[in-house]
SEDREN-170773 format. One line per 2 residues: number of its first residue (from 1); their letters; for each residue x, y, z of C-alpha. Coordinates in steps of 0.25 Angstrom, whole numbers, plus 5000, padded with zeros to 4 digits. Example, Ala and Ser with C-alpha at 12.3 -4.5 7.8 and 13.67 -1.06 7.14 Angstrom:
# residues 2
1) as) 5049,4982,5031 | 5055,4996,5029
# end
This chain:
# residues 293
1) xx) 5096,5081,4917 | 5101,5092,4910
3) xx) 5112,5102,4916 | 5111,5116,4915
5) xx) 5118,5124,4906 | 5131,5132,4906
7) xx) 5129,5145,4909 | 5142,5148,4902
9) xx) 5142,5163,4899 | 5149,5162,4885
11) xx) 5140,5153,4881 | 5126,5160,4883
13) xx) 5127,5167,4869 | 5128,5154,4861
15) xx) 5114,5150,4856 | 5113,5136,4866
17) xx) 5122,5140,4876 | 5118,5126,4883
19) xx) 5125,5119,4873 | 5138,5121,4879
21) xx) 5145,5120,4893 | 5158,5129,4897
23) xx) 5170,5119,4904 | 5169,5124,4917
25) xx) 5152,5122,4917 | 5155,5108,4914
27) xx) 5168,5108,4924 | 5156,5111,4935
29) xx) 5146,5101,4931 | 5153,5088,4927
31) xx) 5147,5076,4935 | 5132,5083,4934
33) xx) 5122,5073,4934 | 5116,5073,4920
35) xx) 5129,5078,4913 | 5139,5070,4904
37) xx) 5149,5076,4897 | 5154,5070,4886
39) xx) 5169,5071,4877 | 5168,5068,4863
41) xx) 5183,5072,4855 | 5189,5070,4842
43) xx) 5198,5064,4849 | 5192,5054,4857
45) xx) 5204,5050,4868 | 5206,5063,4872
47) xx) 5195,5059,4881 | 5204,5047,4887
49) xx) 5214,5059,4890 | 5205,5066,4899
51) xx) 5191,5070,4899 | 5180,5078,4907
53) xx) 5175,5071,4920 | 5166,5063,4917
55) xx) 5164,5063,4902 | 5162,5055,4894
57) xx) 5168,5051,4878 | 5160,5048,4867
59) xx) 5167,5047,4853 | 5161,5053,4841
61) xx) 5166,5041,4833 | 5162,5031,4843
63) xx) 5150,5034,4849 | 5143,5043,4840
65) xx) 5146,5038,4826 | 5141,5027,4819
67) xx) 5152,5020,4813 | 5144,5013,4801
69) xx) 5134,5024,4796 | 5144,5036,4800
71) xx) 5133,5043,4809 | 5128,5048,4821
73) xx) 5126,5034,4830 | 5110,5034,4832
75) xx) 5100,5034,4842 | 5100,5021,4850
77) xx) 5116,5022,4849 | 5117,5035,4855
79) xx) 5109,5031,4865 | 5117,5019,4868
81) xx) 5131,5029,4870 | 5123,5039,4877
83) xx) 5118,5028,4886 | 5132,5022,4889
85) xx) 5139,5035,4891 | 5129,5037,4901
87) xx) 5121,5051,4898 | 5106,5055,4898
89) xx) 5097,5060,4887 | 5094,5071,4898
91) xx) 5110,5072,4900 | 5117,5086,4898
93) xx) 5130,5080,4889 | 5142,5090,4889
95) xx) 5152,5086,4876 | 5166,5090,4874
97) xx) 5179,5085,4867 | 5189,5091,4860
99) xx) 5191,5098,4847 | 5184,5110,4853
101) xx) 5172,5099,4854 | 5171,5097,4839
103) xx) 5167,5082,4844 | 5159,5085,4855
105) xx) 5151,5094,4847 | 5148,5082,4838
107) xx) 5144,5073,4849 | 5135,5084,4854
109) xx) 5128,5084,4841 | 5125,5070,4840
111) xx) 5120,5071,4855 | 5111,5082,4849
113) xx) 5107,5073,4837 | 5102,5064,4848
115) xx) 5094,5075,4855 | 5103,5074,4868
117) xx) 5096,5088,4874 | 5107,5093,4883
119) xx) 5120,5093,4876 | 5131,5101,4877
121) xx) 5145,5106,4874 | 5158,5109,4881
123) xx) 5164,5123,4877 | 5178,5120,4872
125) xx) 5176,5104,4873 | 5188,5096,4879
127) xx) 5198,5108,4876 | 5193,5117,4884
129) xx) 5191,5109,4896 | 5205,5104,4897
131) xx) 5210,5118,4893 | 5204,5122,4907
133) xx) 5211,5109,4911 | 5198,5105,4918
135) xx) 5196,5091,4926 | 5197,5079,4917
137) xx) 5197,5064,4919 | 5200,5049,4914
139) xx) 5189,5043,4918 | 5177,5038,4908
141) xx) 5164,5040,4916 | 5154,5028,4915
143) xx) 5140,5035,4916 | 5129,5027,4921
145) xx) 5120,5021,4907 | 5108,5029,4904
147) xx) 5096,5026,4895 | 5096,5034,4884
149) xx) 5086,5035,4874 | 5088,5032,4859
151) xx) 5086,5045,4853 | 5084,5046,4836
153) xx) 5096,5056,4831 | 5091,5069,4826
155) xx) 5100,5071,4812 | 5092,5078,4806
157) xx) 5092,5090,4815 | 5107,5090,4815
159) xx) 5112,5083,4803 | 5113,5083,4789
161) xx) 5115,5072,4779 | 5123,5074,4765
163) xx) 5113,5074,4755 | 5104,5087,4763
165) xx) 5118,5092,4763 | 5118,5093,4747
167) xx) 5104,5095,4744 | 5107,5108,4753
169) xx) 5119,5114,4747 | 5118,5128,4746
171) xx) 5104,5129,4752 | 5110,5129,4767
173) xx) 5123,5134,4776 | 5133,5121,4774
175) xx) 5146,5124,4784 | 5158,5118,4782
177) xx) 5164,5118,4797 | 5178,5109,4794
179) xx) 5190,5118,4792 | 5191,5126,4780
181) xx) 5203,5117,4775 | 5195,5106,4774
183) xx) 5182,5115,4769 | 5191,5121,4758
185) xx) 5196,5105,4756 | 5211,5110,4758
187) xx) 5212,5096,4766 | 5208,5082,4766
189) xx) 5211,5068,4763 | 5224,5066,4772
191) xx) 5218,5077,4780 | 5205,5068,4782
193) xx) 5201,5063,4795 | 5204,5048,4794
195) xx) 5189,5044,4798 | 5183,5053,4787
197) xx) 5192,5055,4774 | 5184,5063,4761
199) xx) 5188,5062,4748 | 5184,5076,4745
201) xx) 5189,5091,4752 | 5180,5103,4752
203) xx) 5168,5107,4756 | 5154,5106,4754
205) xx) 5148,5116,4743 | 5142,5128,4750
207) xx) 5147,5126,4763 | 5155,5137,4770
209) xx) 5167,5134,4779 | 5164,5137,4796
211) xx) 5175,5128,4805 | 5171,5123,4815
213) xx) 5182,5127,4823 | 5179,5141,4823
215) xx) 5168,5139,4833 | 5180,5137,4846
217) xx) 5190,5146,4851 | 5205,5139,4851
219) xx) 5200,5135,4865 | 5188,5126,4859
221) xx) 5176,5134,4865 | 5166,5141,4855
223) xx) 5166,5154,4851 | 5157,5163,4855
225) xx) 5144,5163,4847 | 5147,5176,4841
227) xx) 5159,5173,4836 | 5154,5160,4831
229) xx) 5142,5168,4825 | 5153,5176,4818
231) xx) 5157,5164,4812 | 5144,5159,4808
233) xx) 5137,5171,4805 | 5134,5169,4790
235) xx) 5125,5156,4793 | 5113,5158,4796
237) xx) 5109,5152,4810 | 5093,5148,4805
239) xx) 5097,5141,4792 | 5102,5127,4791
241) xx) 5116,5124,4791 | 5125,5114,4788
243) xx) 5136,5110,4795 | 5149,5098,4791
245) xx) 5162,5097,4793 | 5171,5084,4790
247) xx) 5166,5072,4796 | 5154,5079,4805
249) xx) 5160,5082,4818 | 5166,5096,4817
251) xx) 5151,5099,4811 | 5144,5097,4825
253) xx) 5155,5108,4833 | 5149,5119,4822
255) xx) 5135,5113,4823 | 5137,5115,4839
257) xx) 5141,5129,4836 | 5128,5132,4826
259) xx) 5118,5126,4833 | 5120,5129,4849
261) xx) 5130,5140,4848 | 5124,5150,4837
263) xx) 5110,5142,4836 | 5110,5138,4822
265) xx) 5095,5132,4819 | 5096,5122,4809
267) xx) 5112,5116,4808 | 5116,5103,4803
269) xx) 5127,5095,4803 | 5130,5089,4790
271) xx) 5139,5078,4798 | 5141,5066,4784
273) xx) 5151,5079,4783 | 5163,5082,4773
275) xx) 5167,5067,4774 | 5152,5063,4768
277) xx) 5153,5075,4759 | 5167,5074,4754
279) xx) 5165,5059,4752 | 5154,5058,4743
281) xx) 5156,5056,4729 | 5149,5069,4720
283) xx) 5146,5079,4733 | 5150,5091,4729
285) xx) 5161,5099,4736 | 5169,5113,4737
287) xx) 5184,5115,4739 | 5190,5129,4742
289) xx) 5182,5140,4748 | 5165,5141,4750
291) xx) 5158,5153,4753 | 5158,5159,4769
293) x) 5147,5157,4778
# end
């Protein structure tokens, strides 16, 4: 049972204003009969600390990754968490977490890889919620099991593997949306995060340089889509584009940005990433600068 949308003025100019919700919308509506809200963080125990009434935690590396191939989980596993956590195919999911909800906009992606219809995302994420000092609480809700259908992941609508990612060097848009230290390969190694160290700094040929954290204000919340437009003004919003960062997570708060803020048409997340790329023994890469977008 789908709940309406936020009629949030500022976000009526983005290309899917339904895709997000405004603090004090959710504030309003939590408890709503076909709602569940949902924190996902880099930092998984801020949840333990104090979390939205009623939400509920799921863990990138826990719940959504498979530990053995390094992917998405699949179908029937998906459907067993969904299941267990206690929310609908015909649910509305809010999700939010920290890190101006570079986390919760990768958990959203994999909910959209599944064809969850009604997803959406909190504007400024946990930050902005407890800047507003807004109600919080310790308590982990138990939801009531549902029966939710196994549903086949679509990758090939939202993903891109390594070796497409070769054959289409200089034939596509490639972004590079980690910071332009790491792009220009002025850190690494020690700098690493422990779960995915590379062998190799730099960047992929071709690819221009667009952090991810120029989407937000200091306050978490996006920028207006004219001033994201300004930003990604010299890609062109019909052709197809790829998007990586590191490991694949910073990927999906840009891939939020393109697809439902600006309404990109065909964006990929190349989600193997610069830990895949940086890895691999003969792939070729660039240190120093790359042209702009």
């Amino acid at each position: 049972m789908a709940v309406p949308f936020d009629p949030h003025t500022p976000f009526q100019d983005y290309a899917h204003p339904e895709r997000l919700v405004s603090a004090s919308w959710l504030s309003a509506r939590l408890g709503t009969p076909g709602l569940r809200v949902i924190e996902s963080d880099e930092d998984s125990l801020l949840y333990d600390i104090g979390h939205l009434p009623g939400a509920l935690r799921i863990d990138w590396h826990k719940d959504l990754s498979d530990p053995v191939t390094r992917d998405v989980i699949d179908g029937e596993a998906f459907a067993r968490l969904m299941s267990s956590k206690g929310i609908a195919r015909d649910d509305t999911v809010v999700i939010y977490g920290d890190q101006s909800n570079w986390w919760a906009a990768l958990t959203l992606w994999v909910f959209t890889m599944f064809g969850h219809e009604d997803v959406r995302l909190l504007d400024g994420g946990r930050d902005a919620w407890m800047a507003e000092e807004r109600d919080t609480s310790f308590a982990v809700p138990n939801y009531p099991a549902t029966d939710y259908p196994v549903v086949e992941r679509d990758d090939a609508t939202y993903r891109i593997f390594v070796g497409e990612v070769r054959a289409n060097l200089g034939r596509t848009a490639l972004v590079d949306v980690r910071s332009t230290e790491e792009y220009l390969g002025q850190v690494g190694g020690d700098y690493d995060p422990a779960f995915a160290p590379t062998l190799r700094q730099g960047h992929i040929p071709g690819a221009v340089n667009l952090p991810w954290q120029d989407n937000v204000h200091p306050n978490a919340r996006f920028r207006s889509r004219a001033e994201l437009q300004d930003i990604y003004g010299a890609l062109d919003p019909k052709a197809e584009t790829t998007i990586y960062c590191h490991a694949g997570d910073r990927t999906a708060h840009t891939w939020f940005v393109l697809n439902y803020l600006l309404g990109f048409e065909k964006v990929r997340s190349y989600d193997g990433a610069w830990v895949e790329w940086g890895n691999m023994i003969r792939m070729p890469i660039t240190h120093g600068e790359a042209p702009s977008a």
